[in-house]
C-alpha positions in Angstrom: 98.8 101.3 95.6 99.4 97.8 96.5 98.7 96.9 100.2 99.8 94.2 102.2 97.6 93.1 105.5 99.9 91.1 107.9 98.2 89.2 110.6 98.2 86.1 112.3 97.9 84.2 115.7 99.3 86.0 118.7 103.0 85.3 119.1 103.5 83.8 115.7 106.0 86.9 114.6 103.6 88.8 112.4 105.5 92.3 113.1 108.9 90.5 112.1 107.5 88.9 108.4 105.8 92.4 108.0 108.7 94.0 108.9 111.1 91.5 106.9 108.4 91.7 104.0 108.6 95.0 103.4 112.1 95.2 103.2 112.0 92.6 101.1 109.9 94.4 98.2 112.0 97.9 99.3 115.3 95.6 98.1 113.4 94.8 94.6 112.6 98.5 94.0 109.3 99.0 95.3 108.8 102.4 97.0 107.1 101.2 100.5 105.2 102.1 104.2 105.7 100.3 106.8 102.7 100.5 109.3 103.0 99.1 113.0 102.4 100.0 116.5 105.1 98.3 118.1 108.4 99.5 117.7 110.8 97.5 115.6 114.6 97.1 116.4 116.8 99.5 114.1 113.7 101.0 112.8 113.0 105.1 113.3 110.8 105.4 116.4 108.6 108.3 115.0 104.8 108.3 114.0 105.7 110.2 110.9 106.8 108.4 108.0 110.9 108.2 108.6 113.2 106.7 105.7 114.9 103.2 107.3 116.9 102.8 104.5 116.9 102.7 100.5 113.1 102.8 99.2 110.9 101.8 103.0 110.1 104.1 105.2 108.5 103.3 108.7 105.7 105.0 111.1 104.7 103.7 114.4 100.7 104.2 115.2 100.3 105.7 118.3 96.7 105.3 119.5 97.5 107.4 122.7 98.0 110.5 120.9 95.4 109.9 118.5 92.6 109.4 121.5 94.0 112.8 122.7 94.3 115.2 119.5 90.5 113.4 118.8 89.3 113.7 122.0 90.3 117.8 122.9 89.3 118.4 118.9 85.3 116.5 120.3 85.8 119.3 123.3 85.5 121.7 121.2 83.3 120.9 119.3 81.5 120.4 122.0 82.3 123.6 124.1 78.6 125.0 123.7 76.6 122.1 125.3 79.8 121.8 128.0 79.6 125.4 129.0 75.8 125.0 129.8 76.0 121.9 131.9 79.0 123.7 133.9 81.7 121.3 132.7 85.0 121.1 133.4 87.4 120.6 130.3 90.0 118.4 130.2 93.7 119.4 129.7 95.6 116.7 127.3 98.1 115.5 129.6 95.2 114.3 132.4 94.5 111.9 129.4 94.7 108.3 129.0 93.1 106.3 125.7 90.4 104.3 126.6 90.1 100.5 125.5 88.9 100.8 121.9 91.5 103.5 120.9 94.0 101.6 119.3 91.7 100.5 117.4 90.2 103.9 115.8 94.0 104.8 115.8 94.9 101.8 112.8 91.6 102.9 111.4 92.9 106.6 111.0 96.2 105.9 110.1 94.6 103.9 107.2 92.8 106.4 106.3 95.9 108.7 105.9 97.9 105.6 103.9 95.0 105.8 101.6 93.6 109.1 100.6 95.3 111.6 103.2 98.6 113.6 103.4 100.7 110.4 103.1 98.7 109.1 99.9 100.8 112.0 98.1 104.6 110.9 98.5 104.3 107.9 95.5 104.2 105.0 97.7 103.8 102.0 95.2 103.3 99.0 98.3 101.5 99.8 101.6 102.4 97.1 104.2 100.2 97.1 107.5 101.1 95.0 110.7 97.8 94.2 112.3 97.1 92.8 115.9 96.2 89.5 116.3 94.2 87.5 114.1 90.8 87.2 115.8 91.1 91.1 116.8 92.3 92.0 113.2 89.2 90.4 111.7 87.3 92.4 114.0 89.1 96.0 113.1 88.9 95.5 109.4 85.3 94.6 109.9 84.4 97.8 111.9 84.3 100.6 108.9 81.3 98.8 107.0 80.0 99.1 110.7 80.4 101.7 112.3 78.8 103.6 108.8 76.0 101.8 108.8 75.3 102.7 113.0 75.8 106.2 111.6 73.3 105.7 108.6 71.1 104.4 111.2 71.5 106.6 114.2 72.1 109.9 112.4 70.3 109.3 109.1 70.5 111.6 106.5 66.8 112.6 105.4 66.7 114.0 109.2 69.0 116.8 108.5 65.7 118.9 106.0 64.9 120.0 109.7 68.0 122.0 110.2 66.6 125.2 108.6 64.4 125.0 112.0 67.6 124.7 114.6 68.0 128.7 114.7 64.6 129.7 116.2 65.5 126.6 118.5 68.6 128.1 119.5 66.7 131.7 120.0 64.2 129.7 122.0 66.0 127.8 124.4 68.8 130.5 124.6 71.5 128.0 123.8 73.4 126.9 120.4 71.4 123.9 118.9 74.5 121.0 118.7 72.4 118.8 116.1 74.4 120.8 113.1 77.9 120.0 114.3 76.8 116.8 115.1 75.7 115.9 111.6 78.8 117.3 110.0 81.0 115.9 112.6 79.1 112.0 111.1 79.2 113.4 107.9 83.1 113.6 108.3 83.5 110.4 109.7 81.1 108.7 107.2 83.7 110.3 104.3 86.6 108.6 106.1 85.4 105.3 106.9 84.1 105.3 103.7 87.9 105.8 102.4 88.9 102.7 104.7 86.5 100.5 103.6 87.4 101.4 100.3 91.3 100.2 100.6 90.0 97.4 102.1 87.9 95.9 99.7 89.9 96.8 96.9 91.0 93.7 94.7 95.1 95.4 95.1 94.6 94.8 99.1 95.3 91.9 100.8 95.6 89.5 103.4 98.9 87.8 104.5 98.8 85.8 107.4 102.0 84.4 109.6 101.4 81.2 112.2 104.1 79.1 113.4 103.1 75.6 112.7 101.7 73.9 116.0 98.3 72.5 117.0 97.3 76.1 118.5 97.9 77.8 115.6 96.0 75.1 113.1 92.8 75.6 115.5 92.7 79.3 115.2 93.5 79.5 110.9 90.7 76.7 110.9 88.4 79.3 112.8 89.9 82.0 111.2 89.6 80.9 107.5 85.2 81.2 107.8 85.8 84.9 109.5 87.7 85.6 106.0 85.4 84.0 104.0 82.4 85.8 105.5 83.8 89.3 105.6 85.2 88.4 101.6 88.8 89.6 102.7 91.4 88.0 100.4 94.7 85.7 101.7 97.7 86.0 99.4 100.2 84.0 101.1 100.2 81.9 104.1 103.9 82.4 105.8 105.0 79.8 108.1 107.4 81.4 110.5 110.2 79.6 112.7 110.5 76.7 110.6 112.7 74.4 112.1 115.0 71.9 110.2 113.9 68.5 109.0 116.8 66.3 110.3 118.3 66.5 113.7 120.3 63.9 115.6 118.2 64.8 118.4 115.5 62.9 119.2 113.5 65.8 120.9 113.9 68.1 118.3 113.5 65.6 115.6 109.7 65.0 116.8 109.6 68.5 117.0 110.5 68.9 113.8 108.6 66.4 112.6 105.0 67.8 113.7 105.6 71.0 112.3 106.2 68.7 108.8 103.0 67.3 109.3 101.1 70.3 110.1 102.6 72.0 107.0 101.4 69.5 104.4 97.9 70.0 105.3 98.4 73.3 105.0 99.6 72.8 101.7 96.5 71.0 100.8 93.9 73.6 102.6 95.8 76.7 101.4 97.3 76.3 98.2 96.8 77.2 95.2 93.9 79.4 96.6 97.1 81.1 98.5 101.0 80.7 98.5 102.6 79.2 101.3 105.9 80.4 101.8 108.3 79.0 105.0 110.4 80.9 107.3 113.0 79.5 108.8 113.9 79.8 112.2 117.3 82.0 112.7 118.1 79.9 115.6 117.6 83.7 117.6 115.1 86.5 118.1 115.6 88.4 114.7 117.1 91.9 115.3 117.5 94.5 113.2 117.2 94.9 108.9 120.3 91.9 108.5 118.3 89.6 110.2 115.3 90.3 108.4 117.0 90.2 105.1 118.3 86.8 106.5 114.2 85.8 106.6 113.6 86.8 102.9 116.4 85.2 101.5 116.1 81.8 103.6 112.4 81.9 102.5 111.0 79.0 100.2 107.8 80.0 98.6 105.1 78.0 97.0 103.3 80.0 94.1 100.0 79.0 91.9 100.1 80.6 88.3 97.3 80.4 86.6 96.3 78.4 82.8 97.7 81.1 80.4 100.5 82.6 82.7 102.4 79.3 82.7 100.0 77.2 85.2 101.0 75.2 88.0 103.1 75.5 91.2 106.5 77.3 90.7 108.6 78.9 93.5 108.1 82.4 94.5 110.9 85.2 95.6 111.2 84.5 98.9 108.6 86.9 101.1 108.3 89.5 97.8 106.2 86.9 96.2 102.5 87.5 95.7 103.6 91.6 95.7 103.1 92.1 92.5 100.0 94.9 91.6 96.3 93.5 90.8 93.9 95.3 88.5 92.6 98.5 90.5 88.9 98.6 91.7 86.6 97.2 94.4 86.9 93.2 94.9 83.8 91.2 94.0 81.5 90.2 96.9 82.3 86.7 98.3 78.1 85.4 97.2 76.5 85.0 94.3 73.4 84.4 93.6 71.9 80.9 91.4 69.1 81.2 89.5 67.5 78.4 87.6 65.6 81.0 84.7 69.1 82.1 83.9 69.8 83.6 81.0 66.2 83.6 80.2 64.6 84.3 83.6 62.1 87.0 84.7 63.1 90.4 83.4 62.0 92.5 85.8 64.6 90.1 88.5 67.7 90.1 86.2 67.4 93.9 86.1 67.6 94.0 90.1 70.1 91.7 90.3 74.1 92.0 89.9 74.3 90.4 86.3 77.8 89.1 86.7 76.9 87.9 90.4 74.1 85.2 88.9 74.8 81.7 88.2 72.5 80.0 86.2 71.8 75.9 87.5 69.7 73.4 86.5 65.9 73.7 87.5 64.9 72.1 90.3 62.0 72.1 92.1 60.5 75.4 92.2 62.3 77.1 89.4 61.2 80.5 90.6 63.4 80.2 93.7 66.6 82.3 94.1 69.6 80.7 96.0 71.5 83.5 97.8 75.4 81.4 98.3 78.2 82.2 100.4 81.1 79.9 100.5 81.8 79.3 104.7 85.0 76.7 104.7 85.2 75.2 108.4 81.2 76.5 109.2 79.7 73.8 111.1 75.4 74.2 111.1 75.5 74.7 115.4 77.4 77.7 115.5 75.6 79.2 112.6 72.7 81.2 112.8 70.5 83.7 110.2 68.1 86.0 110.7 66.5 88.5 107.7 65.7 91.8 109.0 64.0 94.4 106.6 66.2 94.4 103.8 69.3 92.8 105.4 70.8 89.6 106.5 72.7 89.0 109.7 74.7 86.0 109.8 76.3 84.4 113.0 79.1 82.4 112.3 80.4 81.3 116.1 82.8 84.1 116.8 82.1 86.1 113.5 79.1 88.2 112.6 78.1 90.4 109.4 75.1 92.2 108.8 74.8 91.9 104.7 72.5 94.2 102.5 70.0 92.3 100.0 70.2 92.8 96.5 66.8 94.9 95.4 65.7 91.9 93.6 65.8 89.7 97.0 64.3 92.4 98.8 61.0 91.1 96.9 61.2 87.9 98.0 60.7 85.8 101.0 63.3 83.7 102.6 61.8 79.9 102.3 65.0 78.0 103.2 68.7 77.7 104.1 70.9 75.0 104.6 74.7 74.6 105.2 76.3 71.9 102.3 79.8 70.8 101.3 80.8 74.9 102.8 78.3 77.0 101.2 75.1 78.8 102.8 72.8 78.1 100.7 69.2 80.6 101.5 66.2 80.1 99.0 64.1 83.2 98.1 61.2 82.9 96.7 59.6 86.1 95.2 56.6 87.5 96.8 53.6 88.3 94.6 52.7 91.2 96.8 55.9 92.8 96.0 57.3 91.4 92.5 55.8 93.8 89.5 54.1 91.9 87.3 53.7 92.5 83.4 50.8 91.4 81.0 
């Protein structure tokens, strides 16, 4: 299933283009969801999936029912240890979702897009409206998170004492909650791990809407090193509420003309790496599925084949372009690793390291040094910072953070360097003789 991330600054119309999107690969024959939690004009209103017309159907995430059903289903659970401390349960209607909720709500809906009841009706494009761009990093960041707070809080090998929790229960005269609570992790482990997995598949990705202004080129500047770090993938820039290039009037002539200017350079950051595709402005608030068939059809896209395909820039189909289904599996990291021995480096380190991940470069210098690389457009060296712990890496960049597991082969080596150049982290590992098995 192909599926479509819509994001974007705060007011730049995101749920319109994902709404008008959608429709627009629905009118081409794709069978397609709809995700959002705002409700859209002429749209069902229901948080089941509800036909809207030929081919799209529509629900509306409601995190204030999910942070009820999920937190009376955690009573329960927990009805053992409540009872002993004398607790007072909580009826569902006293209820109101805590900040956070909405949050776990996209993540759950996700996860029934993906693999749950919903994965079984045949949907062909998944299209997801997203909140705002900085907070939508931040939610598509959290299921490689929270699993690996779970991995760490509840880790697995602690479970072999669990043939010892029923002479615990005799003894202290209560039921033991340590059971429940592993299988309670171990379900949530299974369904972040189901997120994660639509996330970081090469047929999922990003498309992000801004209204071309000086606000909105700070925050895709900002935003494009949040992508880069967490590797999520941009098909199509859409530049919403375009406004016409000649007017008699001065006011909105200049008007006019800065959004002009913005859009070339996003033509030259963007493209061909993305398509860039501009949305006109209506002249009104778009309401209901005319209007929005009014945004596809007024679109002008800006599409990169590549050499073999054709090559070059052509023009797209209006907001279906860049629609089209990828080959199926988990995307490639965003790093890669140079190593000056390559092809005919140590064995023992090609056989820990990702083969198709390694570059090989010129010696220089030490030629037993490793360069672990992560492209970081817009990264600036005083809002970056790196720290190794154990067998991870946590990078800082200014509002963005990421805690990355080492390869095994870097895991035997020592960090000796890093250095910010031309967009890439660059961190030299050099490989510890304690560690590193040696051969005769």
């Amino acid at each position: 299933m192909r599926t479509v991330l819509v994001t974007g600054p705060g007011g730049a119309g995101r749920t319109t283009v994902a709404a008008a999107t959608a429709l627009a690969a629905a009118r081409r024959g794709r069978r397609t969801l709809l995700l959002s939690t705002d409700a859209i004009p002429g749209f069902p209103d229901g948080t089941e999936p509800a036909e809207v017309t030929d081919g799209l159907w529509f629900a509306r995430i409601d995190s204030g029912e999910h942070f009820r059903s999920e937190l009376l289903a955690l009573q329960d659970q927990a009805s053992g240890v409540l009872d002993l401390l004398g607790g007072n349960r909580l009826d569902g209607e006293e209820l109101t979702e805590l900040p956070g909720s909405a949050q776990l709500a996209l993540l759950h809906t996700l996860r029934r897009a993906a693999e749950g009841d919903w994965s079984h009706e045949g949907y062909q494009l998944l299209v997801v409206d997203l909140p705002p761009l900085r907070e939508a990093l931040a939610v598509l960041a959290l299921p490689e998170q929270l699993r690996r707070y779970l991995r760490r809080l509840l880790p697995q090998e602690r479970q072999a004492a669990r043939a010892l929790r029923p002479m615990l229960a005799q003894l202290a005269g209560v039921p033991m909650p340590a059971q429940w609570l592993y299988e309670a992790a171990a379900r949530r482990d299974t369904e972040l791990a189901a997120v994660q997995a639509l996330i970081e598949d090469r047929n999922t990705t990003l498309r992000l809407v801004a209204e071309p202004g000086p606000a909105a080129e700070d925050a895709l500047r900002t935003a494009r090193t949040g992508l880069a770090l967490h590797g999520l993938r941009v098909d199509t820039l859409v530049v919403n509420r375009v406004l016409p290039r000649h007017s008699g009037d001065p006011w909105f002539a200049a008007l006019a003309a800065q959004q002009e200017k913005i859009i070339d350079r996003w033509y030259e950051e963007w493209v061909p790496a993305a398509a860039l595709c501009e949305v006109p402005h209506l002249g009104r608030d778009p309401r209901g599925p005319d209007d929005l068939t009014l945004l596809d059809t007024g679109a002008g896209c800006t599409v990169f084949e590549e050499a073999g395909t054709g090559g070059g820039l052509f023009e797209g189909d209006g907001l279906a372009a860049e629609l089209a289904d990828r080959s199926p599996g988990r995307a490639d990291d965003p790093w890669w690793i140079e190593d000056p021995n390559a092809p005919d480096g140590i064995d023992e380190l090609r056989a820990l390291l990702p083969g198709d991940r390694i570059v090989a470069v010129p010696p220089s210098g030490d030629a037993s040094v490793l360069v672990w690389c992560l492209p970081l457009p817009g990264a600036v060296k005083t809002d970056l910072q790196l720290v190794r712990r154990g067998n991870e890496l946590l990078l800082t960049v200014g509002p963005f953070h990421r805690i990355v597991p080492l390869e095994s082969g870097l895991r035997r080596c020592t960090v000796s360097g890093a250095a910010l150049t031309d967009g890439v982290l660059r961190v030299r590992f050099t490989p510890d003789p304690g560690l590193w098995p040696r051969t005769s």
